[in-house]
N, C-alpha and C positions, 0 to 999 in steps of 0.2 A: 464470564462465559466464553469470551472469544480472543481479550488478549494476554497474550504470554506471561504478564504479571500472573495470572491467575491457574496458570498450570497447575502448581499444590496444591490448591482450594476445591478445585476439578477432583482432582486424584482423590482427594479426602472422600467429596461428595458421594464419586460413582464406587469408594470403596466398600464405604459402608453404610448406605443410604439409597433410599429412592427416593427419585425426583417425579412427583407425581402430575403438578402442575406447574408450568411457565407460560405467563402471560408478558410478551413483550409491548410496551409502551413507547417506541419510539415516534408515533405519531400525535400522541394523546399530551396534554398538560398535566404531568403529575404533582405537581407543585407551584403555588402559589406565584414564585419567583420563577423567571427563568434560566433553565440552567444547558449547559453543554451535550452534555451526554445524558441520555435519558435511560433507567434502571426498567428490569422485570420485577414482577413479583415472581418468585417461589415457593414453592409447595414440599417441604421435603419430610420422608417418615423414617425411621431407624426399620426397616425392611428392605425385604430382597427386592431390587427392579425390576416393577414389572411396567406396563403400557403407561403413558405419560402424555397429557395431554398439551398442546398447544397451541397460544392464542396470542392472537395480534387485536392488539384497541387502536383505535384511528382514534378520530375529536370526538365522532356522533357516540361514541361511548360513554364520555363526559357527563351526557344529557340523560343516560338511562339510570333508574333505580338501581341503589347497590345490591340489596339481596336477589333483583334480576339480573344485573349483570356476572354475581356472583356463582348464580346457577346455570347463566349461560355458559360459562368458563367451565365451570367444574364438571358439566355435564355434556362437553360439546358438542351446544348445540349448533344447530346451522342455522342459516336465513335470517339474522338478527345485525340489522344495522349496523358497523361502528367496529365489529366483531368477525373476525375469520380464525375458528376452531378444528383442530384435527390431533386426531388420537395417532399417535407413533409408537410404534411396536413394540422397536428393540430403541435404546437409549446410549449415549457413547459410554466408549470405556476409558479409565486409567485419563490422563491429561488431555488428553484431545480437546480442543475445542467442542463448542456447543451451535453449531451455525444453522439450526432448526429454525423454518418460516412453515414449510408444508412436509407433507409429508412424498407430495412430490416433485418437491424443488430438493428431499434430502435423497431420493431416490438416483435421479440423475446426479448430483454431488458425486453421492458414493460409486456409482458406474465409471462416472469420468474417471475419478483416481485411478478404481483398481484397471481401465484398462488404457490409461496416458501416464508417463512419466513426470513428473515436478518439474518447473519451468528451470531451477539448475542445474538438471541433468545436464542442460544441451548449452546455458548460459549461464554468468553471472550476474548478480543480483548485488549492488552497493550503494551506499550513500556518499554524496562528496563531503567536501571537507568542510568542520567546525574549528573555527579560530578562535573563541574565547575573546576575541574583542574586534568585531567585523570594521569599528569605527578605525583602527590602526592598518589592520592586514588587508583591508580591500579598498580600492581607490577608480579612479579613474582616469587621472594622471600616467600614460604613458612610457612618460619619462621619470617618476620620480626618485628611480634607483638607475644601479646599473642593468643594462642588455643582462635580458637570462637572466634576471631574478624577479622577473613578474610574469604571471600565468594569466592569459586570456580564461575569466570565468564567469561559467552561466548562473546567473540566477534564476529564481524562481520562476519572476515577470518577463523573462525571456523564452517562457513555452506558454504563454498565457492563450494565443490564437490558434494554436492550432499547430504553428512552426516554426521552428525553432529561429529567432532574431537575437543577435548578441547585443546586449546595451552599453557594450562598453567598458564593464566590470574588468578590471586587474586583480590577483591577488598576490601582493608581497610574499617574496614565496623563499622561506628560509633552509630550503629543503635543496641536496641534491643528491645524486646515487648512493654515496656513503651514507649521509644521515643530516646533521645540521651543518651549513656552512661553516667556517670561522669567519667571525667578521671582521677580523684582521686583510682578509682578503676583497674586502668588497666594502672600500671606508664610505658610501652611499648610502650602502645600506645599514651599515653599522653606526653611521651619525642620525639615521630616521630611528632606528628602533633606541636610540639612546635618547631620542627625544620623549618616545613615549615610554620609557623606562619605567616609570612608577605604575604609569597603567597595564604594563604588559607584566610586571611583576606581581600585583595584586590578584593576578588570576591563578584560579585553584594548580594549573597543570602546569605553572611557572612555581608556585609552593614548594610544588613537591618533586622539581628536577630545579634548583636552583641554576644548575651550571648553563642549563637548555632555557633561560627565562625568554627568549626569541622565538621558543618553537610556537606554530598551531599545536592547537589539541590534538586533530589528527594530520600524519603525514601525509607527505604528498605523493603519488605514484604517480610520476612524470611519463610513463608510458601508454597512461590515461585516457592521456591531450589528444593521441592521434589517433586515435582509434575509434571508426565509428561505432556510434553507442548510441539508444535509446534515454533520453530525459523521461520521468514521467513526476509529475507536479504531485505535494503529497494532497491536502487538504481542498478535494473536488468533489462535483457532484457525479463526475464520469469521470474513466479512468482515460486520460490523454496522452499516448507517448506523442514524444515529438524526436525527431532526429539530428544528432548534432556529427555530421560529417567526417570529424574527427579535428574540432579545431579547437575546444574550450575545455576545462575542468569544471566539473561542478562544486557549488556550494552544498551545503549540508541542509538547504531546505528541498534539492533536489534527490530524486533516486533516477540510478541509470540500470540500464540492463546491456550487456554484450557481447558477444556470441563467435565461437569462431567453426562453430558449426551452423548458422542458421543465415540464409541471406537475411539483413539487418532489416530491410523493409517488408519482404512475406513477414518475418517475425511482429514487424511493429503491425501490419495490418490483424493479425491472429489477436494482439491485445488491445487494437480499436476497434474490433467487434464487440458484441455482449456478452460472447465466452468470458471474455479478461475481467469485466464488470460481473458479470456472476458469480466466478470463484472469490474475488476482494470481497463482493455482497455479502457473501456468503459465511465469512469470517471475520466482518471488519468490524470495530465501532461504529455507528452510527452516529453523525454527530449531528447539534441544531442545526435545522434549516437544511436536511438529506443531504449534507456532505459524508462524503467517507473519507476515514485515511488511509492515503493508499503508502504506505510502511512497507518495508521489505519482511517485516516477519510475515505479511498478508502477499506481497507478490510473490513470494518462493511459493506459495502455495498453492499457484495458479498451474495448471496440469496444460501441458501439449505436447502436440504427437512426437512422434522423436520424427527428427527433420527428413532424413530419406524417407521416409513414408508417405508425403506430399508428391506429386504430380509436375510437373512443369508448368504446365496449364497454371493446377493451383496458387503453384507460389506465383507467376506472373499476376496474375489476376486480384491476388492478396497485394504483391506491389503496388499494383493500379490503384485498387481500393486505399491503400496506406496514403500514397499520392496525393488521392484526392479527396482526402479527408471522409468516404466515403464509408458511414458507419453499417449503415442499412446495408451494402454491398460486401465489404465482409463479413459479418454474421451471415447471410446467402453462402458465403465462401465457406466459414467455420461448421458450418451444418453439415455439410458432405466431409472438412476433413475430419469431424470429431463423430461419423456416425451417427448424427441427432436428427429423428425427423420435428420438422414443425410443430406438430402436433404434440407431443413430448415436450417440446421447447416453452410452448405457452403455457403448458399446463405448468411447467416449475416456476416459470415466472408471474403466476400470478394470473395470466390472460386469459 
């Protein structure tokens, strides 16, 4: 329903099908065993779309009769424990996701799009870098090579508080403007990797470039380093940038976001609000225990203003918030620059 895998399956659905019912389960025990990611049911007919209804099961569902809960769902009703149903209009089309809870939390959705830009209009959106065998290419040792061929890089557990702290992480770094080093040139670094030579060959992306058996998976863009940029951690239950100054690369459990039209910190305040948390809600998987992954195919998706449009005031103030880790204070902030009153606001969310 919501990740990119599923784009064809989508397209099939809304091509030639109605989807009459969807009951999502991500709160309820659908099975015996526990598992990751929890599935809907659906309801689909070989007819034209028309209204579709939609339902969310919590635990207290678990506890009702089936043929009641089953008439609750298909008839949605209201006021039934366990159970929050609503009938939706219009249904998406062609591969878009499916990021239906209410019908008005899909309302404000579709407002924000059509009248903010995608968050890479104004920035970038990447993941750092996978080396195919982290036990080799990432150390802690300083010195283990020669100068300029280790990169200061963030891990995961280096935005876990809130701000950004370096642990220390190096990554052996085979990479320079042209492409791979020769390690004729750097006999340090070319007696390390010849040490791990069978391990760093056994890997798929040394396979299939034998001459490159040194390289990471992916390369490295050394103009990365300096550049401030937002971290934000994938696998949370809020979405938390943290700011890294411009002094580290990331790994690939990280995604960064940056900007050279947005001051770095308004920006980062705009996605520690509940805007940033709402558009990811809004598209992500769900996973056990209310984590979401926050993915780059789910942060491109995240709509804001284009940056001249913000105030002085504003972005100061979204700094301060950013600052001070202050969540409740930027969403206060995001309300006036996204045009959302309050009231609007809770109603999508649930409140």
């Amino acid at each position: 329903m919501r990740n990119q895998y599923g784009a064809g399956l989508r397209a099939l659905v809304t091509s030639a099908f109605s989807l009459d019912v969807m009951a999502e389960m991500h709160q309820a025990d659908a099975f015996d065993s526990e598992v990751d990611a929890y599935p809907s049911i659906t309801i689909l007919r070989a007819a034209q779309q028309g209204p579709a209804v939609v339902a969310t099961l919590s635990s207290e569902a678990q506890e009702m009769p089936t043929k009641r809960l089953g008439n609750t769902i298909r008839h949605a009703e209201t006021g039934t424990p366990g159970v929050r149903t609503a009938v939706v209009d219009r249904w998406f089309h062609g591969s878009e996701p499916w990021p239906c809870e209410s019908p008005a939390q899909l309302a404000l959705l579709r407002r924000l799009e059509d009248r903010h830009p995608p968050l890479e209009a104004s920035a970038k959106v990447g993941i750092g870098v996978a080396t195919g065998n982290d036990s080799v290419f990432i150390t802690r040792d300083p010195d283990l090579v020669e100068p300029g061929r280790q990169l200061k890089l963030a891990m995961g557990g280096d935005a876990e508080e809130g701000n950004f702290r370096w642990s220390g992480h190096y990554l052996v770094d085979p990479w320079d403007a042209s492409g791979l080093v020769p390690l004729k040139d750097f006999p340090r670094l070319k007696a390390y990797f010849e040490r791990h030579s069978d391990a760093l060959r056994r890997r798929h992306t040394a396979a299939k470039n034998q001459r490159g058996w040194y390289r990471t998976i992916d390369r490295v863009t050394h103009s990365l380093v300096e550049r401030p940029k937002l971290y934000i951690p994938d696998i949370k239950s809020t979405l938390e940038p943290v700011l890294d100054w411009g002094e580290t690369y990331p790994h690939h459990n990280l995604y960064y976001v940056l900007s050279g039209e947005w001051d770095i910190e308004a920006l980062g305040g705009l996605l520690l609000s509940e805007f940033g948390q709402f558009f990811v809600r809004s598209y992500c998987v769900r996973m056990r225990g209310g984590y979401f992954r926050f993915q780059a195919q789910y942060l491109r998706r995240i709509r804001v203003p284009a940056p001249g449009t913000l105030s002085k005031d504003q972005i100061k103030a979204l700094r301060d918030a950013f600052s001070a880790r202050d969540r409740e204070r930027a969403t206060a902030i995001a309300l006036k620059v996204y045009g959302v009153d309050r009231h609007e606001w809770d109603a999508a969310n649930g409140n």
